[in-house]
ROPA-970792 format. One line per 8 residues: their letters; for each residue x negated, y negated, z of C-alpha. Coordinates in Angstrom, 1 decimal, always signed. Each point is the difference from the previous one (the first is absolute). Example, Ala and Ser with C-alpha at 12.3 -4.5 7.8 and 13.67 -1.06 7.14 Angstrom:
# residues 2
as> -12.3 +4.5 +7.8; -1.4 -3.4 -0.7
//
This chain:
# residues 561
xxxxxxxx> +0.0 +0.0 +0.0; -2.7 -2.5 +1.1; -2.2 +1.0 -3.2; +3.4 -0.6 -2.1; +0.5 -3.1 +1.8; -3.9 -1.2 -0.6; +0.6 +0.4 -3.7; +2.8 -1.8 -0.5
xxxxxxxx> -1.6 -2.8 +1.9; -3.2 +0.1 -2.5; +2.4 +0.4 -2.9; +2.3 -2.7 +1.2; -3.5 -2.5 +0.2; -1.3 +1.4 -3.7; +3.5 -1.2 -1.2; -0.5 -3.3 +1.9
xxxxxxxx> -3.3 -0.7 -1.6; +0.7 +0.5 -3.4; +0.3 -2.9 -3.0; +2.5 -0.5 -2.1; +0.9 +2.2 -2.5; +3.1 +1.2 -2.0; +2.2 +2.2 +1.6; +0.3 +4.0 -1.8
xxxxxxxx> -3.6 +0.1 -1.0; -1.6 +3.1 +0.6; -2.7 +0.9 +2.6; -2.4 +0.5 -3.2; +0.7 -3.8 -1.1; +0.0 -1.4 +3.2; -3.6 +0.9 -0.4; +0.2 -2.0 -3.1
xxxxxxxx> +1.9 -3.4 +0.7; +1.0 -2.8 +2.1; +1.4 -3.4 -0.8; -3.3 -1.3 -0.4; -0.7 +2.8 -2.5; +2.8 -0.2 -2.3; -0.1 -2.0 -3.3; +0.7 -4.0 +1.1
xxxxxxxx> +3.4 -0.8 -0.4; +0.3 -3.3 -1.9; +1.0 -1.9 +3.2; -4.0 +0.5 +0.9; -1.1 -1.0 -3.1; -1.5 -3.1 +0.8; -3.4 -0.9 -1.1; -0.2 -1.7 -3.3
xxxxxxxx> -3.1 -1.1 -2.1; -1.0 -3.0 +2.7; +0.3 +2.2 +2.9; -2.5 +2.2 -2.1; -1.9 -2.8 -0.5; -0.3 -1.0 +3.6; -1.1 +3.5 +1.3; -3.0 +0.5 -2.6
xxxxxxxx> -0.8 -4.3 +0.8; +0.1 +1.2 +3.8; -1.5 +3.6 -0.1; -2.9 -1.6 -2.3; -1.2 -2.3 +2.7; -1.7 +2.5 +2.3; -3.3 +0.6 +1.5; -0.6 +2.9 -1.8
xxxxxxxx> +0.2 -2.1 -3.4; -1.6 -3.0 +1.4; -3.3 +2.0 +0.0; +0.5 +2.6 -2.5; -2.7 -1.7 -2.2; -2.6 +0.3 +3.0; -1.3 +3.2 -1.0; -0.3 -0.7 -3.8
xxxxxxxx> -2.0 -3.1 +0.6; -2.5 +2.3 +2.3; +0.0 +2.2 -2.4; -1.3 -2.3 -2.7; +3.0 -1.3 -2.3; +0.3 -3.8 -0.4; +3.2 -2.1 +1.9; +1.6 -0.2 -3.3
xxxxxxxx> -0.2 +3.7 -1.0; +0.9 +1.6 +3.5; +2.8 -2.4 -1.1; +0.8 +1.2 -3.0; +0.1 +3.6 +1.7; +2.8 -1.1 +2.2; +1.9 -1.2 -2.9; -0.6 +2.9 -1.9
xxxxxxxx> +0.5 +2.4 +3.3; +3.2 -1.7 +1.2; +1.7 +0.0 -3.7; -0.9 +3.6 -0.4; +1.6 +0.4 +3.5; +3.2 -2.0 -0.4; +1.0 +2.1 -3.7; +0.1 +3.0 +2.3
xxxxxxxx> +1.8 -1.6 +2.1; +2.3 -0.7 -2.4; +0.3 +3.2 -1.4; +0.6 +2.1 +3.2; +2.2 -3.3 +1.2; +2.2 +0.2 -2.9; +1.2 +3.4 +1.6; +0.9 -1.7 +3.2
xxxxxxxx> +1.6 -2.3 -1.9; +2.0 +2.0 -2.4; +1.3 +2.0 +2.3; -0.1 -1.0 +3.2; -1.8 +2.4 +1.9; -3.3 +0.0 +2.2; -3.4 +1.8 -0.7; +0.8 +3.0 +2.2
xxxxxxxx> +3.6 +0.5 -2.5; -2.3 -0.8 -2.7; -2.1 +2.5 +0.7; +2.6 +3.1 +0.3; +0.7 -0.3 -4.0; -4.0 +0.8 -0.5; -0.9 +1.9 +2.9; +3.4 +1.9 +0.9
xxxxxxxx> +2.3 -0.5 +2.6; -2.4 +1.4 +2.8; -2.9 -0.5 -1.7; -0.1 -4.1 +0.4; -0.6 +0.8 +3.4; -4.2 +0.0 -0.3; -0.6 -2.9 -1.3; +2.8 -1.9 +1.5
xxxxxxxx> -1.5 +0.9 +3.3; -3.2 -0.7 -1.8; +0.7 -3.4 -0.7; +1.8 -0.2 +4.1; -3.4 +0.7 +1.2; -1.9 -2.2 -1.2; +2.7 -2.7 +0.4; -0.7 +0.5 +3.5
xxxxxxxx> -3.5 +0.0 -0.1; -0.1 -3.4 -1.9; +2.7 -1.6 +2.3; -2.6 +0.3 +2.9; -3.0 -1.5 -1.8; +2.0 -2.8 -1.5; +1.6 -0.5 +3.7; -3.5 +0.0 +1.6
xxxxxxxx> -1.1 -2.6 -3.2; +3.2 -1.6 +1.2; -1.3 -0.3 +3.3; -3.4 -2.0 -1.0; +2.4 -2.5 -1.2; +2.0 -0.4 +3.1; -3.4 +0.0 +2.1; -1.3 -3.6 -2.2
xxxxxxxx> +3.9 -1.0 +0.7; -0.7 +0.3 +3.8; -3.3 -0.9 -0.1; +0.3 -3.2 -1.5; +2.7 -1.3 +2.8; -2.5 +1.7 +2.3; -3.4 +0.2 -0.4; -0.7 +2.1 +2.9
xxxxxxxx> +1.9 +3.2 -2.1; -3.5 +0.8 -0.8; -1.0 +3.9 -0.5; -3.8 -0.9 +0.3; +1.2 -1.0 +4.1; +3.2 +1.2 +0.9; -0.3 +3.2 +2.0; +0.2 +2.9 -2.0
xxxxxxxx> +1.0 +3.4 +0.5; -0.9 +1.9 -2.8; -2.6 +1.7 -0.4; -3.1 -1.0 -2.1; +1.0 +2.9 -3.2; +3.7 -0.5 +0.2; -0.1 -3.1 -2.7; +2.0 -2.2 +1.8
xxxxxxxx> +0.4 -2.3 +3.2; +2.4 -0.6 +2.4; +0.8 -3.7 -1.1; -0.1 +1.6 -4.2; +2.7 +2.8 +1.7; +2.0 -2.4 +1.6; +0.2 -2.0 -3.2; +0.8 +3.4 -1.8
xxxxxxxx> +2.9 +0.6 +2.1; +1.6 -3.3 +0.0; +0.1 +0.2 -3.7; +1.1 +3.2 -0.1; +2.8 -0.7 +2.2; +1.3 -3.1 -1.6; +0.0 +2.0 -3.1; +3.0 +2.5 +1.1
xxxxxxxx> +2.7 -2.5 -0.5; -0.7 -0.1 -3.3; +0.2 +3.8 -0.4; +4.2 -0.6 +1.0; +0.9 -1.5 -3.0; +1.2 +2.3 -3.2; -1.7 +0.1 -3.1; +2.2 -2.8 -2.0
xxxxxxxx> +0.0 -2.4 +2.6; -3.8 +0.0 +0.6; -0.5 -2.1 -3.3; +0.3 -2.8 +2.1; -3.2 +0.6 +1.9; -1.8 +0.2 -3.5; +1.5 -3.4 -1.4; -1.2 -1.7 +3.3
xxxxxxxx> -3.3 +1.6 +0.0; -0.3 -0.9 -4.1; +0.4 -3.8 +1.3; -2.1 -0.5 +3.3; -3.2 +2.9 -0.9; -0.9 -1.4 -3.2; +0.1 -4.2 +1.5; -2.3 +1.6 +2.5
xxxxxxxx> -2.5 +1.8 -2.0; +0.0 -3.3 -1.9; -0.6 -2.0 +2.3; -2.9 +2.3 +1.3; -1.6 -0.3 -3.5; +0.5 -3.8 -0.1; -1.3 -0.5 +3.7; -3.2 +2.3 -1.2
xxxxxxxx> -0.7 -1.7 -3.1; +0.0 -3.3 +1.9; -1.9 +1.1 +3.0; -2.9 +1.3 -2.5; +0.3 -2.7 -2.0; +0.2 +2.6 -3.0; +1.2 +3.4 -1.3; -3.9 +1.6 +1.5
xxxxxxxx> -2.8 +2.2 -1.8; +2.4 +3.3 -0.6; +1.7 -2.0 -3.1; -3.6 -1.2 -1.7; -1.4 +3.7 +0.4; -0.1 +2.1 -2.9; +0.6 +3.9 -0.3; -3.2 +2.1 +1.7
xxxxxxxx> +0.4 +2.5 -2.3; +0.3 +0.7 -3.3; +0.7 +2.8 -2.5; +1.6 +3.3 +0.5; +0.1 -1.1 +4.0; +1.9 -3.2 -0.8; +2.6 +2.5 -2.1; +0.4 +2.4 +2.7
xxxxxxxx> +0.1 -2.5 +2.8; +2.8 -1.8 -1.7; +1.9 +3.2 -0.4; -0.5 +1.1 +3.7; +1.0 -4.1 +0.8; +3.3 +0.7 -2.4; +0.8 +3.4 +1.8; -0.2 -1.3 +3.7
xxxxxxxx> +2.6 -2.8 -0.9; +2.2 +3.3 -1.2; -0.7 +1.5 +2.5; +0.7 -2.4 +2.9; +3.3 +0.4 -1.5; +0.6 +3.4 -0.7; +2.7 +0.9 +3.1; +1.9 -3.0 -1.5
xxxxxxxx> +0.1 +1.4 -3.4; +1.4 +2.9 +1.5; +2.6 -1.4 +2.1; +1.1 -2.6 -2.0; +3.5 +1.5 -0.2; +0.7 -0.6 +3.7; +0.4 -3.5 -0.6; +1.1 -0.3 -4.3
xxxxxxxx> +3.0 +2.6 +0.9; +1.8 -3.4 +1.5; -0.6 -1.9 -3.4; +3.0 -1.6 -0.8; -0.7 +0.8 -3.7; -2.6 +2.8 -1.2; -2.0 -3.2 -2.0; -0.1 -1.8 +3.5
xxxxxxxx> -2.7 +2.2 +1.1; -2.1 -0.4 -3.4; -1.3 -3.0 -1.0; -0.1 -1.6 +3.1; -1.8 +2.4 +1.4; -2.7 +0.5 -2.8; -0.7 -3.4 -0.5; -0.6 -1.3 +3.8
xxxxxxxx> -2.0 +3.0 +1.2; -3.1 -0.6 -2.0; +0.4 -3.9 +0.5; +1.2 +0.2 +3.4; -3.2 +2.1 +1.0; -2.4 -1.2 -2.6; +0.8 -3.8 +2.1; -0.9 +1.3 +3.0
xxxxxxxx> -2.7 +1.3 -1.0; -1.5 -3.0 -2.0; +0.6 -1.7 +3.5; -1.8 +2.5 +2.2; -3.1 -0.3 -2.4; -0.3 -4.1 +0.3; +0.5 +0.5 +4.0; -2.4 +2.2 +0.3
xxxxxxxx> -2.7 -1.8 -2.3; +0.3 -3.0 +1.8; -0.4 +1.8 +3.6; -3.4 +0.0 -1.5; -0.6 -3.6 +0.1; +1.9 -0.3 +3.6; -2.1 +1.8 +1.5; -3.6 -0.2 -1.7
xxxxxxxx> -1.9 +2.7 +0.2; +2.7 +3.2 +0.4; +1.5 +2.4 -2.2; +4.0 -0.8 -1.8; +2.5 +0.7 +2.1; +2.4 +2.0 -1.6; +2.3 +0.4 +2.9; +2.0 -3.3 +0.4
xxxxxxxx> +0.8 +1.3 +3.6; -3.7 -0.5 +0.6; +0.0 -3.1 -1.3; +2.5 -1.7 +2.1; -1.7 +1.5 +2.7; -3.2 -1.9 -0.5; +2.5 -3.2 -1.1; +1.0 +0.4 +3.9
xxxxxxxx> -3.3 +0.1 +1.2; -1.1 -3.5 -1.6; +3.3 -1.8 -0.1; +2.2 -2.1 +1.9; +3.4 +0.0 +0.7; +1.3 -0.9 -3.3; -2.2 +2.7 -1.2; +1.3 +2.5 +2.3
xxxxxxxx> +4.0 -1.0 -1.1; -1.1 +0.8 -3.2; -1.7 +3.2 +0.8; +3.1 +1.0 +1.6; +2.4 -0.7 -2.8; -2.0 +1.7 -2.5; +0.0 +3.1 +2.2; +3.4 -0.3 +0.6
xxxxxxxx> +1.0 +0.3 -3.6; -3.0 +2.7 -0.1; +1.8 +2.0 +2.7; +3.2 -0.4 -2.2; -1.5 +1.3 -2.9; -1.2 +2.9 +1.9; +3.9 +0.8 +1.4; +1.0 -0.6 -3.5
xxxxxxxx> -2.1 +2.8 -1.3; +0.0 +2.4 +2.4; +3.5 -0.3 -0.2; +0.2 +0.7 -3.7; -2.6 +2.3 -0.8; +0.4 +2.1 +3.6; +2.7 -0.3 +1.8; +2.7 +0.4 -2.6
xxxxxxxx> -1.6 +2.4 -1.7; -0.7 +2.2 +2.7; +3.3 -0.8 +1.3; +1.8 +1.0 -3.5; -2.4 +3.4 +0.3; +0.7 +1.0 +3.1; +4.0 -0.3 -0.8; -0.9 +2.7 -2.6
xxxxxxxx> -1.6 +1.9 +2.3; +2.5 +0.2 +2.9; +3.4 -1.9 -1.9; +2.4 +1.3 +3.0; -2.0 -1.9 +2.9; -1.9 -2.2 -1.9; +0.6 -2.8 -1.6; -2.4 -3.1 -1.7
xxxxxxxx> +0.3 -1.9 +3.0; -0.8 +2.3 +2.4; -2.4 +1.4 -2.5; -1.9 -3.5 +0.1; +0.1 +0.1 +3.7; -1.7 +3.6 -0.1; -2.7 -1.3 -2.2; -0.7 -3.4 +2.5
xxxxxxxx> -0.3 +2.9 +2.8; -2.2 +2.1 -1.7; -2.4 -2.9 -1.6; -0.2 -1.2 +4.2; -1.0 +3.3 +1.3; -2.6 +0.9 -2.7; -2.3 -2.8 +1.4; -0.6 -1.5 -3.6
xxxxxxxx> -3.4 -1.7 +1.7; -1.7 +3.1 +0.2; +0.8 +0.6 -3.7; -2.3 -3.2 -1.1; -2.9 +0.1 +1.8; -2.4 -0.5 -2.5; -2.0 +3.6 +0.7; +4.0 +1.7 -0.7
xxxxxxxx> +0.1 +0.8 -3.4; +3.8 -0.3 -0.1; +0.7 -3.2 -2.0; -2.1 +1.7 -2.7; +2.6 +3.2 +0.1; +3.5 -2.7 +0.2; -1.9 -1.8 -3.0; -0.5 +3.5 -1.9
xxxxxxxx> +3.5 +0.9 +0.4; +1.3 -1.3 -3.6; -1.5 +3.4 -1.0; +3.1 +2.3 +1.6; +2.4 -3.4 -0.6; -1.1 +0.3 -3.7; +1.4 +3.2 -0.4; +3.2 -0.1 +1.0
xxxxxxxx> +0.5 -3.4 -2.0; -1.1 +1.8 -2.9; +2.8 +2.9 +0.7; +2.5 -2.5 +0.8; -0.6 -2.0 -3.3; -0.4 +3.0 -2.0; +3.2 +1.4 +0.8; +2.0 -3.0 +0.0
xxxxxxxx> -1.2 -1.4 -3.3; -1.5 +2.7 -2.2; +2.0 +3.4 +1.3; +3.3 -1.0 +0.9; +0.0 -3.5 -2.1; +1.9 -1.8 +2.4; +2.5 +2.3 +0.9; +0.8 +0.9 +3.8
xxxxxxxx> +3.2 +2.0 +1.8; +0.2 -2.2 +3.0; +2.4 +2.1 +1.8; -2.0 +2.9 -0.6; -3.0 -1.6 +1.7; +1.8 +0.7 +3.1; +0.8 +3.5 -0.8; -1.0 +2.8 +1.9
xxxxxxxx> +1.5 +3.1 -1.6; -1.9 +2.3 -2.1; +1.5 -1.0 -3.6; -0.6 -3.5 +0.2; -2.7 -1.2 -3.2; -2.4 -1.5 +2.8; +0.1 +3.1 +2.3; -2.7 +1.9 -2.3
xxxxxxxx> -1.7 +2.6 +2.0; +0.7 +0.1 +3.6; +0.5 -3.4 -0.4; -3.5 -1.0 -1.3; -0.6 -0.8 -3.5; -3.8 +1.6 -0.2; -0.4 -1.7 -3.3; -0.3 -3.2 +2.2
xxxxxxxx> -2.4 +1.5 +2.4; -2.1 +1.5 -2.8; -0.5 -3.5 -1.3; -0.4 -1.1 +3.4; -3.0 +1.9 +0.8; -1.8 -0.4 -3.4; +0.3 -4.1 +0.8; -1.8 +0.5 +2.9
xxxxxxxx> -2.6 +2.5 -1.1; -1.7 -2.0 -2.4; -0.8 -2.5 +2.9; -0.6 +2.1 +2.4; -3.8 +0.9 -0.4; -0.5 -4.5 -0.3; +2.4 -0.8 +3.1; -2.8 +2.8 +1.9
xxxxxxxx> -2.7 -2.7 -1.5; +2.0 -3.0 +1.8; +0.0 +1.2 +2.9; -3.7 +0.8 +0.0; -0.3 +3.8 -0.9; -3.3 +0.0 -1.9; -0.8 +1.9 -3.2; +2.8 -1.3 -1.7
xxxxxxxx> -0.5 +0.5 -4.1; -0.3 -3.2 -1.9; +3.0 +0.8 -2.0; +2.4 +0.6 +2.4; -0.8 -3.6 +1.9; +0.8 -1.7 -3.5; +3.4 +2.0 -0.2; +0.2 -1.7 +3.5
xxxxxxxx> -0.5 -3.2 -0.9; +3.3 +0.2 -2.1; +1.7 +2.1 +2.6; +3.7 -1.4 +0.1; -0.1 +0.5 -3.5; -1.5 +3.3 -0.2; +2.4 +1.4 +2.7; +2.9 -1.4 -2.2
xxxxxxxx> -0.8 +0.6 -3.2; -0.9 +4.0 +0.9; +3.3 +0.2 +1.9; +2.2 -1.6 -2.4; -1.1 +2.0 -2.9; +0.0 +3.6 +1.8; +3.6 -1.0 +1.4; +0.7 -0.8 -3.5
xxxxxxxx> -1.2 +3.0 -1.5; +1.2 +2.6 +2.4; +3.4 -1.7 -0.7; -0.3 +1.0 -3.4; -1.0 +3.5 +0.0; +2.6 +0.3 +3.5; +2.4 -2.3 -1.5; +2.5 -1.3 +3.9
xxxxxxxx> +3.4 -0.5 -0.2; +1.7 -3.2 +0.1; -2.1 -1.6 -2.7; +1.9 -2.5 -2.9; -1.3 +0.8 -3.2; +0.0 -4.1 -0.8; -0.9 -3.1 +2.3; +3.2 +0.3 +2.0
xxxxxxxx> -0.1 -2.5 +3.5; +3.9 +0.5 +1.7; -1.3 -1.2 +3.6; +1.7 -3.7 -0.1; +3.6 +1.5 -0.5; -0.1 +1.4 +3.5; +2.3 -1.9 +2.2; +0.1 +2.6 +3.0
xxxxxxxx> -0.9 +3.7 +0.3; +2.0 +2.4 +1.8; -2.2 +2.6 +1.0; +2.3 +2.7 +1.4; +0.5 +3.4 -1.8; +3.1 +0.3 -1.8; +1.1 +3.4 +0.7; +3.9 -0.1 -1.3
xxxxxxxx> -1.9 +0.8 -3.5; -1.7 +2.4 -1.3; -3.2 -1.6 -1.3; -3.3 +0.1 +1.6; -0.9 -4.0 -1.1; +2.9 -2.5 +0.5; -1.4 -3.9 -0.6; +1.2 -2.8 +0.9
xxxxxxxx> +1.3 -1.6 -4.0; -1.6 -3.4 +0.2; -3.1 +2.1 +0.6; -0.3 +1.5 -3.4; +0.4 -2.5 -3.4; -0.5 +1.1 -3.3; -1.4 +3.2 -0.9; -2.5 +1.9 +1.5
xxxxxxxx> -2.0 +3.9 -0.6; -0.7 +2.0 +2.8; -0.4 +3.6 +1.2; +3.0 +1.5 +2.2; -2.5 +2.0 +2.0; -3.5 -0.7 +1.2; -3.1 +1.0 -2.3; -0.6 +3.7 +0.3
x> -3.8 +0.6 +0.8
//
């Protein structure tokens, strides 16, 4: 009786917990949906070209991007040609953006739906937890990035908020301080309100970060330029090298910029699926990413050369956080309010992208992974959690070589991008059975075998194999060949292109089911899906009618293998 009684309890407090959902769904797809999974209903619909616009203006002005051209300039490239790599990089980056977008866009649905048409119903689960890892991992280290720019905030109302003589109770090897923790947590605390709001109302944090960040990162140029008296030596310095190394440092230069946005590329349909229109979420998004970024960029280059003439006698610095350190140290209190506003918008910009390249998207993955408890909210609220208890400090101390792994991740990202885009574009030409996406049962086209499509995974692998033997060179394994560190150097590419074309190939000689035999989108006639099984008839695949316009070609049962 009392073990009868205990159940009902825990079963009464499962029901409690769970999200919404449509009533009659099976316990199979109520491992498949929530609200927050579902196609968005028109009523969501809310982000048009300018809100676009506003996020790639907002997500552009980051740290990150502020010193991406640090490393080519060490490396021996020119200002203007580590520029021209962003350009080049960050147009590259936001046409596959666009193309994996478009999908979002089309037809309303998320990366982790997405990801069922190429990878099977059960088989979207790897890399959708894939890409929830290391959502996690990068919400930390952007937090604790976060954090430097909350301690200059402090620091320049009170100068005593000083790591070199506050009391500090970390150890020596931890990589941090008890003032740089404290900073830490205080930014990642004030961050969790923003985790509250849902997905089409947080445009408004983008269209006030796309005002205030950029006026401050202006005004840190201007105020450099002046203080110098002049843009410094980085500008007048020519390339170091020359040749074959000038080609292959440009390519690597091109690649990083990719690859600084290869989770975005991926997970672009979290936020396009709310496009008002499905062209909403192309140009607007193709044009401002490689400005947008290429801006900031320009501006963290002039900064940084004219640190050079600040202080005489020292190295750039790339890190603008460092700078308005040392701006505190010498200044006044003019300086200081200065200091303080510039990190302020700083600290925004950091929210704003850990918002949209972590939070969300480990939120939207995580509502795959458990849809009956788990929604993107408290998906977002997992990943905060998780990015505080893995002590992101420890993760960049400069003997860790950690950053160098979270940089070399584009190589895994690039294959699933390239099965994603090969499926959508050259397999199925457009074509997807929404309802079906959120099918369970055996017969359904995106079912395959046991629920994984091994086509995908096939294609998977072979992207990361060809970078496998380089990414062992990145991270310091010697004996490396020569050859496979120059299919490195063009490893988001390499990892797509050999992914893409296996997917594409397999496809052919396994032909999958659910395929249109002519460039056939139907996504923007969906109003709303009804998910629940219609079991007064006979047939295994009932769809909802404004789901399937015009004519389409596809198998009744799953490819036999």
């Amino acid at each position: 009786m009392s073990r009868r009684l205990h159940s009902g309890k825990l079963s009464a407090l499962a029901h409690k917990v769970e999200v919404d959902h449509e009533e009659g769904l099976t316990s199979a797809q109520l491992l498949l949906t929530n609200h927050d999974l579902k196609p968005v209903e028109p009523a969501r619909r809310l982000w048009g070209p300018w809100n676009f616009v506003g996020f790639w203006v907002a997500d552009s002005f980051n740290i990150n991007t502020w010193m991406i051209s640090s490393s080519m300039v060490v490396a021996g490239l020119s200002w203007w040609q580590s520029w021209i790599c962003v350009w080049v990089g960050y147009f590259i980056a936001g046409f596959f953006i666009c193309l994996t977008g478009r999908i979002g866009a089309m037809y309303h649905i998320g990366f982790p739906v997405v990801a069922r048409s190429s990878f099977g119903i059960w088989g979207s689960l790897w890399p959708v937890f894939n890409r929830a890892a290391m959502a996690c991992v990068w919400y930390g280290v952007q937090s604790y990035i976060g954090g430097h720019c909350v301690y200059i905030m402090i620091r320049s109302i009170w100068l005593s908020w000083d790591r070199e003589t506050m009391p500090n109770t970390f150890s020596e090897t931890s990589g941090t301080t008890s003032v740089d923790y404290a900073s830490f947590f205080i930014f990642w605390f004030c961050s969790l309100p923003a985790i509250w709001f849902p997905v089409h109302q947080i445009r408004h944090l983008f269209t006030v970060k796309a005002y205030f960040v950029p006026a401050a990162g202006l005004s840190l140029f201007i105020w450099a330029l002046v203080r110098a008296g002049g843009p410094g030596p980085i500008i007048r310095q020519s390339n170091t090298i020359h040749g074959s190394d000038l080609a292959w440092e440009m390519v690597k230069g091109i690649m990083s910029s990719i690859a600084n946005f290869a989770t975005l590329i991926v997970n672009d349909p979290d936020f396009s699926r709310f496009a008002a229109k499905p062209k909403d979420a192309l140009w607007s998004q193709f044009f401002t990413i490689p400005t947008g970024f290429a801006v900031t960029s320009f501006i963290g280059i002039f900064v940084s050369s004219s640190s050079v003439i600040i202080y005489p006698g020292s190295e750039p610095i790339w890190d603008p956080l460092n700078l308005l350190e040392s701006f505190i140290n010498d200044g006044g209190s003019g300086a200081r309010f200065g200091v303080f506003v510039i990190a302020a918008a700083f600290a925004l910009a950091q929210l704003g992208t850990n918002i949209a390249a972590n939070s969300i998207s480990a939120g939207t993955d995580m509502t795959a992974l458990l849809p009956r408890y788990i929604n993107i909210r408290r998906g977002g609220y997992i990943c905060a959690a998780v990015g505080l208890a893995m002590c992101p400090y420890s993760l960049l101390t400069s003997a860790n070589q950690f950053t160098t792994y979270l940089s070399a991740y584009s190589v895994f990202l690039s294959s699933i991008a390239g099965v994603l885009i090969s499926d959508y574009y050259f397999v199925r030409r457009g074509y997807l059975e929404v309802k079906e996406l959120y099918d369970a049962r055996k017969t359904g086209p995106y079912f395959f075998s046991f629920g994984v499509n091994w086509r995908a995974y096939a294609a998977y692998i072979a992207g990361i194999l060809i970078n496998v033997v380089g990414f062992a060179d990145a991270v310091g394994t010697p004996g490396v060949p020569i050859g496979a560190r120059y299919i490195y150097n063009v490893n988001f590419f390499g990892g797509f292109i050999v992914s893409s074309g296996v997917y594409y190939l397999l496809s052919r000689f396994f032909p999958v089911p659910a395929c249109s035999d002519k460039w056939l989108e139907v996504g923007d006639e969906i109003t709303d899906v009804s998910l629940v099984y219609d079991h007064s008839s006979g047939s295994q695949r009932e769809f909802d009618e404004e789901a399937v316009v015009g004519s389409k070609k596809y198998d009744d049962e799953p490819a036999k293998m």
